[in-house]
SENUDO-203574 format. One record per residue (C-alpha): residue number from 0; residue in three letters; y, x, z. Coordinates in Angstrom, 2 decimals. Layout:
<lodos>
i->NUM aa->ALA north->Y east->X up->Z .
...
</lodos>
This chain:
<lodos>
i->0 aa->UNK north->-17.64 east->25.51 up->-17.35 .
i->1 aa->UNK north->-15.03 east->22.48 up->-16.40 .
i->2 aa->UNK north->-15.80 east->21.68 up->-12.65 .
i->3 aa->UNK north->-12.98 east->19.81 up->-11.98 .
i->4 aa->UNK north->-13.60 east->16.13 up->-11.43 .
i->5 aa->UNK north->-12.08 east->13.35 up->-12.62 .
i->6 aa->UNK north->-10.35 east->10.62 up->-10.80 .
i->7 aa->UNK north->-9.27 east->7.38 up->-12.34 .
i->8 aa->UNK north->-6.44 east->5.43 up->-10.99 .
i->9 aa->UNK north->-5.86 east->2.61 up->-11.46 .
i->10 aa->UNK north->-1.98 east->1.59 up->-11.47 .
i->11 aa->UNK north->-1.41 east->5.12 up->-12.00 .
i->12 aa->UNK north->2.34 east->3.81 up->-13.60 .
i->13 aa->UNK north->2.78 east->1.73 up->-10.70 .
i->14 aa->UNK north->4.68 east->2.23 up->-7.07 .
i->15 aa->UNK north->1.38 east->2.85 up->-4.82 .
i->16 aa->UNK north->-1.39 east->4.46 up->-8.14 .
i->17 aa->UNK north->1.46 east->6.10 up->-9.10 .
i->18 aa->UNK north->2.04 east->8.07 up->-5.55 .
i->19 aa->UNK north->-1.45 east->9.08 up->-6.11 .
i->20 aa->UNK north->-1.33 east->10.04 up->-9.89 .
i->21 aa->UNK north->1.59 east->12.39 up->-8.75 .
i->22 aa->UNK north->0.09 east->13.82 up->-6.08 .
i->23 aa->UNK north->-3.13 east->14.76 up->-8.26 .
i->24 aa->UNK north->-1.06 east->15.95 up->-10.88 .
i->25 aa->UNK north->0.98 east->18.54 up->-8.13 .
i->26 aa->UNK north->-2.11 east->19.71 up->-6.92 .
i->27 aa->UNK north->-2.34 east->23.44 up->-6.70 .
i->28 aa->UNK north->-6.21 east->23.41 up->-6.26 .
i->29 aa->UNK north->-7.03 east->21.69 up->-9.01 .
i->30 aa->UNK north->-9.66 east->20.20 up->-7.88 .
i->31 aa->UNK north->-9.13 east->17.31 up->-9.59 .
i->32 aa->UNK north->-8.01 east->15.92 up->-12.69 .
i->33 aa->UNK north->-6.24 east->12.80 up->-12.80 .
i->34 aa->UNK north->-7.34 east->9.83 up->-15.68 .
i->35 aa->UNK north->-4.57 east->7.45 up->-15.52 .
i->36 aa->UNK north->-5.27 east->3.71 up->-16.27 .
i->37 aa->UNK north->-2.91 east->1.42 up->-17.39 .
i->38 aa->UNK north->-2.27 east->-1.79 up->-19.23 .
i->39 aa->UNK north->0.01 east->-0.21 up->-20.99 .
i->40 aa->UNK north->-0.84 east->3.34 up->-22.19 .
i->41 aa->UNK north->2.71 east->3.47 up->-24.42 .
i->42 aa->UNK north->5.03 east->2.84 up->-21.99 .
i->43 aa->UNK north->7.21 east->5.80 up->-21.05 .
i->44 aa->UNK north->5.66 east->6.17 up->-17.66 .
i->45 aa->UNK north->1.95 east->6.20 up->-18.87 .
i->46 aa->UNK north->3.61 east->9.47 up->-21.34 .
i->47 aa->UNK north->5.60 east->11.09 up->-19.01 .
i->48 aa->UNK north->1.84 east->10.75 up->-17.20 .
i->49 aa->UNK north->0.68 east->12.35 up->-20.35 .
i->50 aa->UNK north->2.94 east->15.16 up->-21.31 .
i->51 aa->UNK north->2.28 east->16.71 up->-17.17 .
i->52 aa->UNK north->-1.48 east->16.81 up->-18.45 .
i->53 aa->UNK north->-3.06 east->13.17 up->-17.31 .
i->54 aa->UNK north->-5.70 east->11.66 up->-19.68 .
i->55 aa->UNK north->-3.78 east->8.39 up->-20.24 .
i->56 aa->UNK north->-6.16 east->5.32 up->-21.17 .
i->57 aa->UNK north->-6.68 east->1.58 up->-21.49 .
i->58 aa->UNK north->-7.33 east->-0.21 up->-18.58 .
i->59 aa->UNK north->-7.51 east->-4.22 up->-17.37 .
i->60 aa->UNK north->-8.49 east->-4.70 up->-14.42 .
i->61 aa->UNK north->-9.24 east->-8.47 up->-15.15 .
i->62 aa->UNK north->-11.04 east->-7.47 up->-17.77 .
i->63 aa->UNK north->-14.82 east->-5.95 up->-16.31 .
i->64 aa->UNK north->-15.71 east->-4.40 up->-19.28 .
i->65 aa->UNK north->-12.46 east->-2.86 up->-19.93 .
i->66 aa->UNK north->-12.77 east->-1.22 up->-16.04 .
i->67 aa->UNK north->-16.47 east->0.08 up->-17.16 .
i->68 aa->UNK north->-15.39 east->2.00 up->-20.24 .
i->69 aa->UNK north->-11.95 east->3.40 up->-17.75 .
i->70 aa->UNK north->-14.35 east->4.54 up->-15.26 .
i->71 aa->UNK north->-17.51 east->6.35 up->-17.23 .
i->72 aa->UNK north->-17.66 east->9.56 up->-16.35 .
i->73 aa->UNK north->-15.10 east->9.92 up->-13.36 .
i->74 aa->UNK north->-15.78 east->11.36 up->-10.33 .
i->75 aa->UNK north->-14.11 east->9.12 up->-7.99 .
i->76 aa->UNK north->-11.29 east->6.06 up->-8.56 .
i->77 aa->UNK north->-8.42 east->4.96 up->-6.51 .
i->78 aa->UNK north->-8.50 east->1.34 up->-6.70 .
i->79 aa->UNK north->-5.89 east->-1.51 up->-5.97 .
i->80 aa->UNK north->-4.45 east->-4.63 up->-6.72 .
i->81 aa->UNK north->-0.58 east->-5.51 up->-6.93 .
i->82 aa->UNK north->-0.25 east->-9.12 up->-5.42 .
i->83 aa->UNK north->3.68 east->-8.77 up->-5.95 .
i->84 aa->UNK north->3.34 east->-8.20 up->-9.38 .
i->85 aa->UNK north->0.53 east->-10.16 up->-10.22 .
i->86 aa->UNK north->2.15 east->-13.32 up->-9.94 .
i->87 aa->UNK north->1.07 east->-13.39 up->-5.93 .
i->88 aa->UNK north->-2.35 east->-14.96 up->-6.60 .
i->89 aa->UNK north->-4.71 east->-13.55 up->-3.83 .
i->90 aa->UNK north->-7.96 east->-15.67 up->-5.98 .
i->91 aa->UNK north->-6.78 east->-12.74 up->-8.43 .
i->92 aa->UNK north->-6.73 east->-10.15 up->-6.42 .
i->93 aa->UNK north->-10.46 east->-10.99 up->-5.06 .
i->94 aa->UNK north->-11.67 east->-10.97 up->-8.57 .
i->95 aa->UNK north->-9.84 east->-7.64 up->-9.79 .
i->96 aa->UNK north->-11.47 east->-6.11 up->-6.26 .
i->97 aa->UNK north->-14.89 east->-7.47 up->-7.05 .
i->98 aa->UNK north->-14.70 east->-6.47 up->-10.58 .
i->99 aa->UNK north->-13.66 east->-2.91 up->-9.69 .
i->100 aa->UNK north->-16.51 east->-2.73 up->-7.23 .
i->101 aa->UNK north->-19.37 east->-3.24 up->-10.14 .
i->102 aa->UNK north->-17.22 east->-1.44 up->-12.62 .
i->103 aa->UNK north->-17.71 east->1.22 up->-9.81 .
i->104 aa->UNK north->-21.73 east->0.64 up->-9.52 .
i->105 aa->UNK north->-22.20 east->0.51 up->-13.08 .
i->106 aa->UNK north->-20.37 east->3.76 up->-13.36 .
i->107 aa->UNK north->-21.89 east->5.54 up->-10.67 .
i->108 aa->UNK north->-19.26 east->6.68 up->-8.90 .
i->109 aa->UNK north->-19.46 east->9.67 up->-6.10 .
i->110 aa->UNK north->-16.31 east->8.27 up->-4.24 .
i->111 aa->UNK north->-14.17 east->5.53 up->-4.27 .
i->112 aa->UNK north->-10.35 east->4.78 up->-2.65 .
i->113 aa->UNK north->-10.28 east->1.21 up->-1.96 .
i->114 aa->UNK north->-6.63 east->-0.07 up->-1.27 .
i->115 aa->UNK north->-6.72 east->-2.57 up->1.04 .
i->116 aa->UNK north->-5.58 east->-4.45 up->3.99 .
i->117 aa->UNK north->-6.65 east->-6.85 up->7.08 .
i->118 aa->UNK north->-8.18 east->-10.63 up->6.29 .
i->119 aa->UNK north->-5.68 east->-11.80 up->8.72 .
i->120 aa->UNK north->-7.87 east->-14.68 up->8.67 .
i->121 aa->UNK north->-10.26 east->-13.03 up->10.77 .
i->122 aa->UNK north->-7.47 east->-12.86 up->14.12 .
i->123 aa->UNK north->-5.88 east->-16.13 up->13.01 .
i->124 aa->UNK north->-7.96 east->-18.83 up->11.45 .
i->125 aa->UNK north->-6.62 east->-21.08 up->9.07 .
i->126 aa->UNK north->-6.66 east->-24.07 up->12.18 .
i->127 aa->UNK north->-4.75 east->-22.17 up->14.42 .
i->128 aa->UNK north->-0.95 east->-23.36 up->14.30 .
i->129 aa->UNK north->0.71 east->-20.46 up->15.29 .
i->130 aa->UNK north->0.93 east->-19.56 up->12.16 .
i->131 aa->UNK north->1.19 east->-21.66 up->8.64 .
i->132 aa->UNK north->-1.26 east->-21.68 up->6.37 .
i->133 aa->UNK north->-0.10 east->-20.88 up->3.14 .
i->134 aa->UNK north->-1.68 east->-21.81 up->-0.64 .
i->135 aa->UNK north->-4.34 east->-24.13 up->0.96 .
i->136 aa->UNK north->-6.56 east->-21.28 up->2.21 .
i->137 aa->UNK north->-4.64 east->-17.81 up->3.51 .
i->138 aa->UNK north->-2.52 east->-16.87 up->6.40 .
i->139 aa->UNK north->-0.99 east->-13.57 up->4.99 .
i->140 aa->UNK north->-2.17 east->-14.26 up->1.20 .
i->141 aa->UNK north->-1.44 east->-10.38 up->-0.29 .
i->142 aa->UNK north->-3.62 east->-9.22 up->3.04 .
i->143 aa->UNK north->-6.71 east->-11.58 up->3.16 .
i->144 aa->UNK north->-7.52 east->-11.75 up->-0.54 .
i->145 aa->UNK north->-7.47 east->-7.61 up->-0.93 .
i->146 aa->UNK north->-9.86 east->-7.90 up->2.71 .
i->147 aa->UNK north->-11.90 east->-10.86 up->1.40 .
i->148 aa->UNK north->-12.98 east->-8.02 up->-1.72 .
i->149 aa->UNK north->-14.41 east->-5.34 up->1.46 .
i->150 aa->UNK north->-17.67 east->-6.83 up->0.95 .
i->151 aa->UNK north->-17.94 east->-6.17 up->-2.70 .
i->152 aa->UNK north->-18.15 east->-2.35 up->-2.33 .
i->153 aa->UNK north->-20.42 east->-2.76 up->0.50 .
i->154 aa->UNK north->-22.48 east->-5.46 up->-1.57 .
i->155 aa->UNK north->-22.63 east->-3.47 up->-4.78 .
i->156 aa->UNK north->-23.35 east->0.12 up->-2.57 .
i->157 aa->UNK north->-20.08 east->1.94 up->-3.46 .
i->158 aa->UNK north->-19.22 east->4.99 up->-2.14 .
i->159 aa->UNK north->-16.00 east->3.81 up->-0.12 .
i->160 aa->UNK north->-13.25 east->4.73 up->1.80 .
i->161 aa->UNK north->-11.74 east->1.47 up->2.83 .
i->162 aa->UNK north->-7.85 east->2.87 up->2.85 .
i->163 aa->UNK north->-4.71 east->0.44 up->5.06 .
i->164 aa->UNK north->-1.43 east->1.28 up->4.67 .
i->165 aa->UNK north->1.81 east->0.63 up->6.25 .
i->166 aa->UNK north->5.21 east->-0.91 up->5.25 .
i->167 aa->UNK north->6.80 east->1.61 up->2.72 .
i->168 aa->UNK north->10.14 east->3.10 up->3.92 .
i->169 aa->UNK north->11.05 east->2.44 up->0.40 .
i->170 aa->UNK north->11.07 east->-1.58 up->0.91 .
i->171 aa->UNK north->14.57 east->-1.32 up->3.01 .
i->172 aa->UNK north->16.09 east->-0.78 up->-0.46 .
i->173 aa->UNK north->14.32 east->-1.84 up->-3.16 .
i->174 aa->UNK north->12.42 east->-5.34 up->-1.46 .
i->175 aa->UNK north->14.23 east->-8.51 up->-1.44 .
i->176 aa->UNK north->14.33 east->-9.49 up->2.42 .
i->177 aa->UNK north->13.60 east->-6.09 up->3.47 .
i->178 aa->UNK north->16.67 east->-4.76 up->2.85 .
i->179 aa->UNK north->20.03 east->-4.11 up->5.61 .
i->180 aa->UNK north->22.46 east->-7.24 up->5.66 .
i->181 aa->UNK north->26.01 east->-7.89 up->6.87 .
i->182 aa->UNK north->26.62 east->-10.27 up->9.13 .
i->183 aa->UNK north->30.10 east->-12.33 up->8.78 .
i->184 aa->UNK north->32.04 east->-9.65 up->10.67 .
i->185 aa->UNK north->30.71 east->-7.08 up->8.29 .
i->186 aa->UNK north->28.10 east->-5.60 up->10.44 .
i->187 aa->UNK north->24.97 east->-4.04 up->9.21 .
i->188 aa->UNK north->21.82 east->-5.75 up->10.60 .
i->189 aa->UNK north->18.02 east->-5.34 up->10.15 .
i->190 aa->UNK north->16.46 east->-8.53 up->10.84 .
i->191 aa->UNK north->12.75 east->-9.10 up->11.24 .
i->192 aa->UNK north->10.67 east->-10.99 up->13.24 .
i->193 aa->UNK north->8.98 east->-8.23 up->15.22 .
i->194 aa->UNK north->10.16 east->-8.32 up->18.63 .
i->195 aa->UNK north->9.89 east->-4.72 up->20.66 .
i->196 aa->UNK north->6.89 east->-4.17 up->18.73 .
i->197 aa->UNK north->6.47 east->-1.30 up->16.46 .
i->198 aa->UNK north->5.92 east->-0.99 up->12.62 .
i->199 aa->UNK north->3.56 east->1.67 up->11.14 .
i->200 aa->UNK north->5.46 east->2.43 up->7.78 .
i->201 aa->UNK north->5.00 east->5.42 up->5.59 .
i->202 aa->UNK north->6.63 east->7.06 up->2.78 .
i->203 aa->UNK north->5.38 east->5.96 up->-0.79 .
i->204 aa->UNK north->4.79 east->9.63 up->-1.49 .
i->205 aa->UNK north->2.62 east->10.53 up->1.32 .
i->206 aa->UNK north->0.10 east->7.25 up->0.61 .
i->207 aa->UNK north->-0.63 east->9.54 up->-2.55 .
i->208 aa->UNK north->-1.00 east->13.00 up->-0.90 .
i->209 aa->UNK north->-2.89 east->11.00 up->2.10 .
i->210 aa->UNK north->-5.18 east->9.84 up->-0.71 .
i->211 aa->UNK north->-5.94 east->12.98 up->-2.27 .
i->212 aa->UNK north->-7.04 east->14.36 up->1.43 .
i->213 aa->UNK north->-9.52 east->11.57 up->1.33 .
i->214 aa->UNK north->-11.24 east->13.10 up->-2.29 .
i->215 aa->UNK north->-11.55 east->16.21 up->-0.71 .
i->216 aa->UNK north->-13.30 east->15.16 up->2.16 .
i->217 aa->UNK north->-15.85 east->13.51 up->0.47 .
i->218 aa->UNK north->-17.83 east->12.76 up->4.00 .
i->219 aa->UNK north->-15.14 east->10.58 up->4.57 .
i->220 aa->UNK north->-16.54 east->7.84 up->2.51 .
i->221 aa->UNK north->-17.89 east->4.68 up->3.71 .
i->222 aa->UNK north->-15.43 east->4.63 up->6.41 .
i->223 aa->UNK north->-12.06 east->3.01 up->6.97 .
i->224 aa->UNK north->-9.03 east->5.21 up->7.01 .
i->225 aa->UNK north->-5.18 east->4.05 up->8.24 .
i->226 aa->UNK north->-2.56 east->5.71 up->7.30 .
i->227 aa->UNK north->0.91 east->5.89 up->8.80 .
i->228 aa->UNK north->4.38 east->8.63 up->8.89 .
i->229 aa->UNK north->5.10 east->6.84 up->11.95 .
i->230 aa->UNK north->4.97 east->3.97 up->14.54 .
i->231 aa->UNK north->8.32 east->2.98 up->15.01 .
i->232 aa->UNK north->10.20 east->-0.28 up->17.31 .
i->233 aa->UNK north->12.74 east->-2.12 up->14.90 .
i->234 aa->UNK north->15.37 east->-0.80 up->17.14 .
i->235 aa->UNK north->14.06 east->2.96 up->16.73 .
i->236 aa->UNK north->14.25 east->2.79 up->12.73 .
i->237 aa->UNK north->17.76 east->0.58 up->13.37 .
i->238 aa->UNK north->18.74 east->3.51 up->15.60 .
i->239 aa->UNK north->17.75 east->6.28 up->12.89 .
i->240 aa->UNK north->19.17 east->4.39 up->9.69 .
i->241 aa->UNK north->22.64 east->4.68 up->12.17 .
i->242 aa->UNK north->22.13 east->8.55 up->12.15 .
i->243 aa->UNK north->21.53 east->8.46 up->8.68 .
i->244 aa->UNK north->24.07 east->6.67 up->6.79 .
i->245 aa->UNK north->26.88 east->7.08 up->9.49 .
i->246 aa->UNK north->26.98 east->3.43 up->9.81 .
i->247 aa->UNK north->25.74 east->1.47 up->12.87 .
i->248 aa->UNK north->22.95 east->-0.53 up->12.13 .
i->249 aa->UNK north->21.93 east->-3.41 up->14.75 .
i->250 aa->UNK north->18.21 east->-4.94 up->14.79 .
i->251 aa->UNK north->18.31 east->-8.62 up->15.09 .
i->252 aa->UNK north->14.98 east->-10.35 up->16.34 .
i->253 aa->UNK north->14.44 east->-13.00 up->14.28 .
i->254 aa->UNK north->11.80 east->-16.19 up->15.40 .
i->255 aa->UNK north->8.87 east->-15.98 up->12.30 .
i->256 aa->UNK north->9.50 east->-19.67 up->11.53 .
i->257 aa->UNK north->13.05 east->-19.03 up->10.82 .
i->258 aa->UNK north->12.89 east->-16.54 up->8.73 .
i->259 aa->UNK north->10.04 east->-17.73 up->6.78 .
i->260 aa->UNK north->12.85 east->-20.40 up->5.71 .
i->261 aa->UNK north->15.31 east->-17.65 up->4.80 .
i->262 aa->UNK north->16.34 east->-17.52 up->0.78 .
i->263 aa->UNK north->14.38 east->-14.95 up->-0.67 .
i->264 aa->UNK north->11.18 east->-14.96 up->-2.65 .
i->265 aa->UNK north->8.20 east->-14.67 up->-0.52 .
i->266 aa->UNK north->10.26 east->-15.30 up->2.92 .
i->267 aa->UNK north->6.88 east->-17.51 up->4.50 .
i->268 aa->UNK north->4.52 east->-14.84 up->3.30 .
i->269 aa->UNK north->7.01 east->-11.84 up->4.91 .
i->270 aa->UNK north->7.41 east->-13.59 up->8.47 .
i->271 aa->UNK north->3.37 east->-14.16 up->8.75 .
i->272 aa->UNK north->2.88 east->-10.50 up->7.63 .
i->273 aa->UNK north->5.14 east->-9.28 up->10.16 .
i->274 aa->UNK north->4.44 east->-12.09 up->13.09 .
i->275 aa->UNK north->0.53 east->-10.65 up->12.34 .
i->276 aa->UNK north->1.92 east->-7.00 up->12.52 .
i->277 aa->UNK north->3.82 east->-7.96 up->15.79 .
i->278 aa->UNK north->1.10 east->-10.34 up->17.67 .
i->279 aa->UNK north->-1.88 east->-7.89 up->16.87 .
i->280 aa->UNK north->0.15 east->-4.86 up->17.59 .
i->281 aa->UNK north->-2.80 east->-2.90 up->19.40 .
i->282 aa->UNK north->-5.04 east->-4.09 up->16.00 .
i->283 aa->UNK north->-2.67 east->-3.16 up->13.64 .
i->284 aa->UNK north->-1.48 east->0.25 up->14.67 .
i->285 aa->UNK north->-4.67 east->1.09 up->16.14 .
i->286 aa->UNK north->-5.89 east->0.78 up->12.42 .
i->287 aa->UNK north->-3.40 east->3.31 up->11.52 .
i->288 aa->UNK north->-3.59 east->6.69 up->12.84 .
i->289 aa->UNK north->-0.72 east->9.02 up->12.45 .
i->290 aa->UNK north->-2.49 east->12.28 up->13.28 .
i->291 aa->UNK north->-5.38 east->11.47 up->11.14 .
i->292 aa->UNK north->-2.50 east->10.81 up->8.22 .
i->293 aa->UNK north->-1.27 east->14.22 up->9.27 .
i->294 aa->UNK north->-4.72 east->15.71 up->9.19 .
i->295 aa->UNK north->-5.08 east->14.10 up->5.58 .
i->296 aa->UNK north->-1.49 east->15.31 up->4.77 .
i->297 aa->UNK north->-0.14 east->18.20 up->6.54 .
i->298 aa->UNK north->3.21 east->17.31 up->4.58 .
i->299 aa->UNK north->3.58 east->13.82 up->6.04 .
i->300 aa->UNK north->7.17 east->13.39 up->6.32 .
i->301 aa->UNK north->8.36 east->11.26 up->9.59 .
i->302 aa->UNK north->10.94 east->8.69 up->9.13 .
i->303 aa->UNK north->13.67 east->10.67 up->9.87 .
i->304 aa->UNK north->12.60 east->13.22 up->7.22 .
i->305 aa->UNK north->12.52 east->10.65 up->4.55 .
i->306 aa->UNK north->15.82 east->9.30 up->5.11 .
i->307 aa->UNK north->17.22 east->12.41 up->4.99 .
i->308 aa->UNK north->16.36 east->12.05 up->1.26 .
i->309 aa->UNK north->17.20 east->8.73 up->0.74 .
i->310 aa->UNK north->20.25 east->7.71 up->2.96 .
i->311 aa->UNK north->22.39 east->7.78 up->-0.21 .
i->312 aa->UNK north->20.13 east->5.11 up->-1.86 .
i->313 aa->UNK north->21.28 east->2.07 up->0.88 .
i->314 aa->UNK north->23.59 east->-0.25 up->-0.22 .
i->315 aa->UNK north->26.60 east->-0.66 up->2.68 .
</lodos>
């Protein structure tokens, strides 16, 4: 008798589903059995999914009925929306979340992984001025629309682990605006408007294995879990990209309203983020826990221990 259970990801080809999809698919245990759902089930990610033993299907998650039909039968789901990707609509976002949440009811799932993030709204309302409002109705839009869709898995009676993460290591080389600059004498600086505050970040990896920690304790559900490699000043992660590469690395406070007008896509979006991350420090990281990551993840890596792996990968 099978007594593995299934869990369904959704954006299993993606950056964040597809830390999890790996991580289910590396597990020893096997525990689990990972169902990956994608928009595109032909794409050589969804069948590299397929040939290391995923059931690969049909997924859209604007599409209800098409989330229904991914989900019979599962176990659990890891469930998230990709605002970057998704043409950075946080209306659509709300509507995917809500739609996942029924799909979820209707299926009866034991346990769901909700992916998803502070309604920044909630510290800063839309009339105070300290920071804009952006698209008529958000502060940090790709925060408040996944937060505004909380209420659905409570509404509907989901199972749910409400699941924050941090800023992926991975964004200081592969996100426009995240990434090291030279200033005109050549310098290498990482600019961001976070003060002496620090920055929870992660490792894209470990937001996967965190993940599967959360399936197998299954008591964990209804709660909200935070998870983090490390809290880290911009002048502590400047200091350890300097180790890394062998090239000094200077941080440069930046003031949030000039770098929201900085030339890259998203820049006002990026600066409230980070002003939110920096001005609700004791909020933010207090929401993410590294020893409960650890706990979760006995692999977590720090950020040290990623860059060790990556170093190569920055541009200089």
């Amino acid at each position: 008798m099978n007594t593995k259970r299934i869990i369904a990801v959704v954006g299993a080809t993606g950056t964040q589903g597809g830390s999890v999809a790996r991580a289910i698919l590396r597990d020893t245990s096997g525990d689990f059995v990972l169902r990956a759902l994608t928009r595109k089930p032909g794409s050589e990610r969804a069948q590299s999914l397929a040939r290391q033993g995923a059931e690969v299907v049909h997924a859209d998650i604007d599409d209800l009925e098409s989330i229904k039909q991914a989900f019979a039968g599962a176990y659990g789901a890891y469930c998230m929306t990709d605002f970057w990707g998704g043409n950075g609509d946080p209306e659509r976002e709300r509507v995917q979340g809500t739609s996942m949440a029924e799909a979820a009811r209707c299926a009866g799932l034991q346990h769901v992984i909700w992916s998803t993030l502070e309604d920044v709204r909630r510290y800063v309302p839309l009339s105070d001025s300290r920071m804009p409002t952006l698209l008529g109705k958000y502060k940090v839009p790709h925060f408040d629309g996944k937060g505004e869709a909380d209420e659905a898995f409570v509404r509907h009676g989901v199972p749910t682990t409400f699941f924050l993460t941090s800023f992926y290591w991975e964004n200081f080389v592969r996100f426009p605006g995240m990434e090291l600059r030279k200033n005109k004498g050549g310098e290498l600086i990482l600019a961001m408007p976070m003060a002496d505050k620090k920055l929870p970040g992660i490792a894209v990896d470990d937001i996967g294995l965190c993940a599967l920690g959360i399936f197998r304790q299954s008591c964990s559900a209804g709660q909200t879990i935070g998870v983090a490699g490390e809290h880290l000043t911009c002048e502590q992660i400047a200091a350890a990209l300097t180790r890394a590469i062998g090239t000094r690395v200077r941080y440069m406070d930046v003031d949030p309203a000039d770098f929201r007008t900085w030339d890259f896509p998203g820049a006002a979006e990026l600066s409230n983020m980070l002003q939110f991350k920096r001005d609700f420090q004791e909020v933010f990281c207090g929401n993410r826990s590294v020893e409960r990551s650890r706990q979760l993840n006995p692999a977590l890596q720090t950020f040290d221990a990623w860059l060790s792996r990556h170093a190569s990968e920055f541009s200089l």
